[in-house]
C-alpha positions in Angstrom: 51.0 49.6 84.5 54.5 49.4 86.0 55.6 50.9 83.1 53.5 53.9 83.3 53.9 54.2 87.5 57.9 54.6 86.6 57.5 57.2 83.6 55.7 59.5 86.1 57.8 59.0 89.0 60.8 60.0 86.2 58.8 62.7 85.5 58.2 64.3 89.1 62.5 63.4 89.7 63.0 65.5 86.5 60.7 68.5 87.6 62.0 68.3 91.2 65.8 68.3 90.0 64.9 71.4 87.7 63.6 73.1 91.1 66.6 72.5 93.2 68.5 75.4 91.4 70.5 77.1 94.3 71.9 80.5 94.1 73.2 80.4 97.7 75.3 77.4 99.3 75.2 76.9 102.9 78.6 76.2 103.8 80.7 75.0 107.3 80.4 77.8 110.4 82.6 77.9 113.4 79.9 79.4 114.9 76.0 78.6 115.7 75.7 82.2 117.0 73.5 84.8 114.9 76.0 86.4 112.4 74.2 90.1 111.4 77.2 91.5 109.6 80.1 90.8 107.1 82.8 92.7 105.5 85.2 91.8 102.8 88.0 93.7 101.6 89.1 91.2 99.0 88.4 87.8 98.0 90.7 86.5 100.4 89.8 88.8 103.4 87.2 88.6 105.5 85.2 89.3 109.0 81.7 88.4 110.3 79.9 89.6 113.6 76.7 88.9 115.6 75.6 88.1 118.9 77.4 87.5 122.3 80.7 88.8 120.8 80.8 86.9 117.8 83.8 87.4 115.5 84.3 85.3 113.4 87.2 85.2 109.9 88.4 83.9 106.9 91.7 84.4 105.4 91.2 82.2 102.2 88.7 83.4 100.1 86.0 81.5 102.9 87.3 78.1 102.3 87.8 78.1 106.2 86.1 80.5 109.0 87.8 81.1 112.4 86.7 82.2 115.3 88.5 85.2 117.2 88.5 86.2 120.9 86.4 89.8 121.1 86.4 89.8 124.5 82.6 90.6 124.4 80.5 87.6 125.8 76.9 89.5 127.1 76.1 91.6 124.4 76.4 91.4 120.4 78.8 92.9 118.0 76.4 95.6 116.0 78.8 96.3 113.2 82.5 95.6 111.8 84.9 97.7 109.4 88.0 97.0 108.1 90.5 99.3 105.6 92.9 96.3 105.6 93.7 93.2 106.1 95.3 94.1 109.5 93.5 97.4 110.4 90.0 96.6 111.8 87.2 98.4 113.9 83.5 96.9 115.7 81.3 98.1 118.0 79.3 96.8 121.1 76.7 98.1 123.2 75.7 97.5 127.2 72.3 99.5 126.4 71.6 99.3 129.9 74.8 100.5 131.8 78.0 101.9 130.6 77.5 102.5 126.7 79.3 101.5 123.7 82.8 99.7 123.4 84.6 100.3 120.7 87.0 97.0 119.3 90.3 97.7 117.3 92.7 95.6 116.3 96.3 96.1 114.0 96.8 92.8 113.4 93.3 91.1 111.4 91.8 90.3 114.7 93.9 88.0 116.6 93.8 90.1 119.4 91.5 92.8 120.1 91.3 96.0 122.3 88.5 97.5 123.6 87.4 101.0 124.7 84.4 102.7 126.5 83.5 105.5 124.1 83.5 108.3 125.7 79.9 109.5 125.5 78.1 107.0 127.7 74.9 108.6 126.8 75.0 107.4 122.9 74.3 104.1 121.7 76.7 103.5 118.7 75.1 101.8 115.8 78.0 101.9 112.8 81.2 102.1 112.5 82.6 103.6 108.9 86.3 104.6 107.6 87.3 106.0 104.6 91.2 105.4 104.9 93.1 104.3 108.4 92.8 107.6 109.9 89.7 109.2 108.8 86.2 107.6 110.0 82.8 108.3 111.5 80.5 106.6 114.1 76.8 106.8 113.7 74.5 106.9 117.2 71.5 106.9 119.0 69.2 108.1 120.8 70.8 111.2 120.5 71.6 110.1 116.9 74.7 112.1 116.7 77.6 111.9 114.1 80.9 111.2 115.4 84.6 112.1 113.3 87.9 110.9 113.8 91.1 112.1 112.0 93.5 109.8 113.6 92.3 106.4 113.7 89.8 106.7 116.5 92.3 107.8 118.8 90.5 110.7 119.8 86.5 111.7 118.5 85.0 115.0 117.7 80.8 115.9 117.2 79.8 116.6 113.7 76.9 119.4 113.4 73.9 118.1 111.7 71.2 120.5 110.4 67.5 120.3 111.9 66.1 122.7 109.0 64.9 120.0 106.9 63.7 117.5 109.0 63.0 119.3 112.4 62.7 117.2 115.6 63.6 114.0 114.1 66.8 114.8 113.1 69.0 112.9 116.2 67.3 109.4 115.0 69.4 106.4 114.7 72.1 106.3 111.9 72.9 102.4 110.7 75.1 103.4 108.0 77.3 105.8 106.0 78.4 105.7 102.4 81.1 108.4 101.2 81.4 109.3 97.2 85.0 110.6 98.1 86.6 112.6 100.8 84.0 115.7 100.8 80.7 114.0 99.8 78.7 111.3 102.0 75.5 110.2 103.3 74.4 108.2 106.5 70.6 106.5 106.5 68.8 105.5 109.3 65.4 106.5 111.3 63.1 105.1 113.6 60.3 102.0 113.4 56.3 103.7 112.8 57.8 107.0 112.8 60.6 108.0 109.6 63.2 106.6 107.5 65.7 109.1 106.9 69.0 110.4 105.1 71.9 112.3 105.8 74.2 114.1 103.6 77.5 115.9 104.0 79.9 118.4 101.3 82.6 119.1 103.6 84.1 115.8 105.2 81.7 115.2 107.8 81.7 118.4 109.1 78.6 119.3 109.0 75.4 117.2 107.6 71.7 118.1 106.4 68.9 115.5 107.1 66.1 114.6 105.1 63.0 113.1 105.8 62.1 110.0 103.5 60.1 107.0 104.1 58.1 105.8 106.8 60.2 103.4 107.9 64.0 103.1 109.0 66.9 102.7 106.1 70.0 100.5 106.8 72.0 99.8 104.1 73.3 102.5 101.6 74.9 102.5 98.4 76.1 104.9 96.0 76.0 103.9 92.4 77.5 107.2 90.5 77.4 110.6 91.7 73.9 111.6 91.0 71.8 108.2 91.8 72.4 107.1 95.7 69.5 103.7 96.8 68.9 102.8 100.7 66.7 100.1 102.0 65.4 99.0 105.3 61.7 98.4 106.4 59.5 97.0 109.1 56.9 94.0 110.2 54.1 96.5 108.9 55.6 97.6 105.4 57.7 95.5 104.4 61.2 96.5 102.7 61.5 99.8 101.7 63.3 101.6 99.2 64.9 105.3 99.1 66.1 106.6 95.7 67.9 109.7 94.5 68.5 111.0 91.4 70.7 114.4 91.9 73.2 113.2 94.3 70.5 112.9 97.7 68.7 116.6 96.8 65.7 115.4 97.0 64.8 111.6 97.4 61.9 108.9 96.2 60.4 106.5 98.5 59.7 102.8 96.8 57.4 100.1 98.9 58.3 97.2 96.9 55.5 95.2 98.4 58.1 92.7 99.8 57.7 90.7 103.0 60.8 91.5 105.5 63.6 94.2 106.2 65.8 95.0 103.5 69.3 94.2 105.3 71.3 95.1 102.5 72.1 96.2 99.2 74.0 93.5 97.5 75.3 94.4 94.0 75.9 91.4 92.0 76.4 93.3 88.9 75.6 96.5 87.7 72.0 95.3 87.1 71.3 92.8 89.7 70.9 92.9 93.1 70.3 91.3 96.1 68.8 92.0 99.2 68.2 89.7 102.0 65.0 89.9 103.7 65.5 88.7 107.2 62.8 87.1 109.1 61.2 86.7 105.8 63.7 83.7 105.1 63.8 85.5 101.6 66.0 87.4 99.3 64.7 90.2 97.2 65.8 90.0 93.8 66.4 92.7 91.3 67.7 92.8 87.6 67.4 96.1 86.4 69.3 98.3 88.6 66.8 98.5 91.1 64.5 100.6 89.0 61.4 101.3 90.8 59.3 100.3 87.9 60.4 97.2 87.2 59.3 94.3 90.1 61.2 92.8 92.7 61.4 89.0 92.8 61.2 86.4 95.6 63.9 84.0 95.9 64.3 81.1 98.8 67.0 81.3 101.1 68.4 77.8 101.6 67.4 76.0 104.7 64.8 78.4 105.1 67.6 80.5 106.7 67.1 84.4 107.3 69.6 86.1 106.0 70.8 89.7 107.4 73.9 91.1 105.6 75.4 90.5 102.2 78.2 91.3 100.2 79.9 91.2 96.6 83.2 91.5 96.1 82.7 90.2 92.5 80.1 89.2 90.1 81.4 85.6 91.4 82.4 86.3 94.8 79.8 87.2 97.0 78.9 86.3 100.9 76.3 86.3 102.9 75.6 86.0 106.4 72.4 85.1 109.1 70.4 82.7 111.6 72.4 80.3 114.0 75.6 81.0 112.6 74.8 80.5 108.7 77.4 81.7 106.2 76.1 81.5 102.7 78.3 81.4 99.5 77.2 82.6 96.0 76.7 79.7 93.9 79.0 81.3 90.8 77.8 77.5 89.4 74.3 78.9 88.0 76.3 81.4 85.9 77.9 79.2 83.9 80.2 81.7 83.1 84.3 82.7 83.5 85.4 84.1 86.4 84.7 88.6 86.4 82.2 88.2 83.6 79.4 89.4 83.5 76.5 86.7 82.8 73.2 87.6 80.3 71.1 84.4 81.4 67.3 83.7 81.2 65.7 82.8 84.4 62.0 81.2 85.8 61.7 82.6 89.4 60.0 81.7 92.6 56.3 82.3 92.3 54.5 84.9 94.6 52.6 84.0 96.8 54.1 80.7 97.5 51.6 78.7 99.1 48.6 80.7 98.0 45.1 80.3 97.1 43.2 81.4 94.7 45.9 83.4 92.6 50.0 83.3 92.7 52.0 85.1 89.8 54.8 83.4 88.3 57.7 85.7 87.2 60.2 85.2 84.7 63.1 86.9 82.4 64.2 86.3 79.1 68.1 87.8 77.5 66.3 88.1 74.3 62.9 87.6 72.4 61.8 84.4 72.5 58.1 82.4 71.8 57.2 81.6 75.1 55.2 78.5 77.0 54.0 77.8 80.0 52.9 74.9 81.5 51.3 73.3 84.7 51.6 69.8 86.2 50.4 67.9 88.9 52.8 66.0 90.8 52.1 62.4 89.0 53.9 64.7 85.9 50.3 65.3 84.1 49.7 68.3 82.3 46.9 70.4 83.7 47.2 74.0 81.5 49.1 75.3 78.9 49.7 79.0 78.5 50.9 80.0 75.3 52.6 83.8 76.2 53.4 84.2 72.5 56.7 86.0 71.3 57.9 88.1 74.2 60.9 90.7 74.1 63.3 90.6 76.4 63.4 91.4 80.0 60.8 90.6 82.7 57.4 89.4 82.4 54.5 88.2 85.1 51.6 85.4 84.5 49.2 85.7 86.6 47.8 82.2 87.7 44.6 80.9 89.3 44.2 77.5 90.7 41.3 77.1 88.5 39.3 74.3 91.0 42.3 72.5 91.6 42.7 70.6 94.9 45.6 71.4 97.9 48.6 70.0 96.9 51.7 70.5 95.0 52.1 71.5 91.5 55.3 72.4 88.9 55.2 75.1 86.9 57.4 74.8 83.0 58.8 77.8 81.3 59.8 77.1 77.8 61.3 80.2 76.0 63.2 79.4 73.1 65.6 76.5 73.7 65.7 77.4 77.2 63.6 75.2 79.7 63.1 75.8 83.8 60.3 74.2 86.1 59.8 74.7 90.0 57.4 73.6 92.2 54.5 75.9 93.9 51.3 75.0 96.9 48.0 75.8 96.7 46.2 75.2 100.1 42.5 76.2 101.1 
């Protein structure tokens, strides 16, 4: 009997290690203050902000974080840009009073400077440069477009086009994206009323607006001239996606049936994506490009942290940033791979729901075609069903899984495909 109590504890150890996979490590913060932004300009340069002034930086790749003096203690830091390693801008906001302050520094943020921008009416939301002179500020409420052509020394209004979306063109703008010095785009919009996009030919100059999705965009990326993605979302939606084929013409709106607010568009690789879901305490996973016919998958965040802004500098170097001062690394140890390569790795994920009851769906991917099996225990290691997929070809598939009678309680789910093998745990409660 002894003998058989320790081969199923063994058995539960060996199903729990296989679960504790981690993507993202949790590592030391100078800070317990909410971090809602990060920029990198390398892999040895970088800058996080959040609430009451938080600034905080790492000059070593993120083996250490610092903080430095904003001079903002009341209200939080929205957003942070820098072209260099010594040129630096961030904004802040006395919503009530006075308006926004802008922050610059020369020298990486030891010491900052601060400004009252000169438009006390605007909120600024983000802050966006395409060299050390040239940059724009997005606002709110009105949402107007800002330009600068000498470092922010002085700021000029940019005209922005009413015809396509009439009325709700002056919404808030979170972010811009520029293709090169003629061509860029701005997202943003308002909660319950429209997500929205905004496009310029001519510098800044002048922009058109378009009229998307019903619910704000963030975070913007362009991936070649022709396809440009956004993604934001609400408490009633969920995170939303905007797509455009032919260069933000005419745009696609994506629910991808995720809980949370799409903070960011983190691109791993060409292929894979993250975005962190915020409040959700998830990340949003994607392996094909962010097509909008292929799922998104759930993944934990560690600690049950919520996660706002992330960032890849490359396929091994990414950062993440979120609750009570977390700053997450990317685990480069999953890949298993050299440094600026670009893994092609199968993978069981997180099933969805997670507690549920009476039916989750468990996700998974396979690099090539493989015979595959799957396999529930219960937590004493004993085998409860076996589903045998067959020979699948490569690239994502979904079981869909009913508890069958079982009682509350936790379970481990076993994906054989080929000589690869991956278990986690899931919850059923009634």
């Amino acid at each position: 009997m002894r003998k058989f109590i320790l081969i199923k504890l063994f058995s539960v150890v060996l199903l729990t290690g296989l679960f504790s996979q981690e993507y993202w490590i949790r590592v030391p913060s100078p800070t317990t203050k909410w971090l809602l932004k990060c920029h990198f300009i390398d892999t040895v340069y970088g800058w996080a902000c959040g609430e009451l002034g938080a600034i905080i930086h790492t000059s070593n790749g993120g083996v250490n974080w610092v903080v430095q003096n904003s001079e903002i203690s009341s209200f939080s830091i929205d957003d942070i840009f820098f072209t260099s390693k010594y040129n630096g801008w961030a904004l802040s906001n006395d919503y009530l009073f006075t308006g926004t302050i802008i922050l610059r520094t020369t020298n990486g943020g030891q010491t900052w400077t601060n400004s009252r921008f000169g438009d006390t009416s605007v909120v600024i939301y983000s802050v966006y440069f395409l060299d050390s002179l040239t940059g724009f500020l997005g606002g709110s409420f009105p949402g107007k477009i800002f330009k600068t052509s000498n470092g922010g020394a002085n700021w000029f209004e940019c005209n922005i086009d009413t015809a396509f979306c009439p009325y709700l063109y002056l919404f808030p703008k979170y972010d811009f994206a520029f293709l090169n010095v003629n061509t860029g785009y701005a997202c943003g919009g308002q909660i319950d009323i429209a997500g929205m996009m905004w496009k310029t030919t001519d510098g800044g100059l002048n922009w058109k607006t378009y009229c998307v999705t019903p619910e704000p965009l963030y975070n913007i990326k362009i991936i070649n001239a022709a396809k440009i993605l956004a993604t934001g979302g609400d408490f009633e939606y969920g995170m939303a996606l905007a797509v455009s084929w032919d260069s933000g013409n005419t745009w696609i709106y994506h629910n991808t049936e995720l809980f949370g607010v799409g903070g960011s568009l983190a691109f791993r690789t060409t292929t894979e994506v993250w975005v962190p879901l915020s409040f959700a305490q998830k990340w949003g996973l994607h392996l094909d490009s962010a097509d909008i016919n292929t799922s998104w998958l759930l993944i934990d965040t560690p600690d049950s942290t919520s996660v706002y802004y992330a960032q890849f500098v490359t396929p091994t170097f990414g950062w993440a940033v979120g609750s009570n001062g977390a700053i997450l690394k990317y685990n480069s140890g999953v890949i298993g791979i050299p440094q600026n390569q670009v893994p092609v790795r199968n993978a069981l994920f997180q099933n969805y729901p997670n507690p549920f009851n009476p039916a989750t769906t468990i996700s998974y991917y396979i690099a090539k075609a493989s015979y595959v099996k799957i396999t529930i225990y219960d937590l004493l290691g004993k085998q409860l069903h076996v589903f045998f997929e067959g020979t699948k070809p490569a690239g994502y598939h979904k079981l869909k899984f009913s508890n069958f009678g079982l009682a509350s309680g936790v379970y481990f789910y076993k994906l054989e495909a080929g000589d690869f093998v991956e278990s986690k745990k899931m919850v059923i409660v009634k």
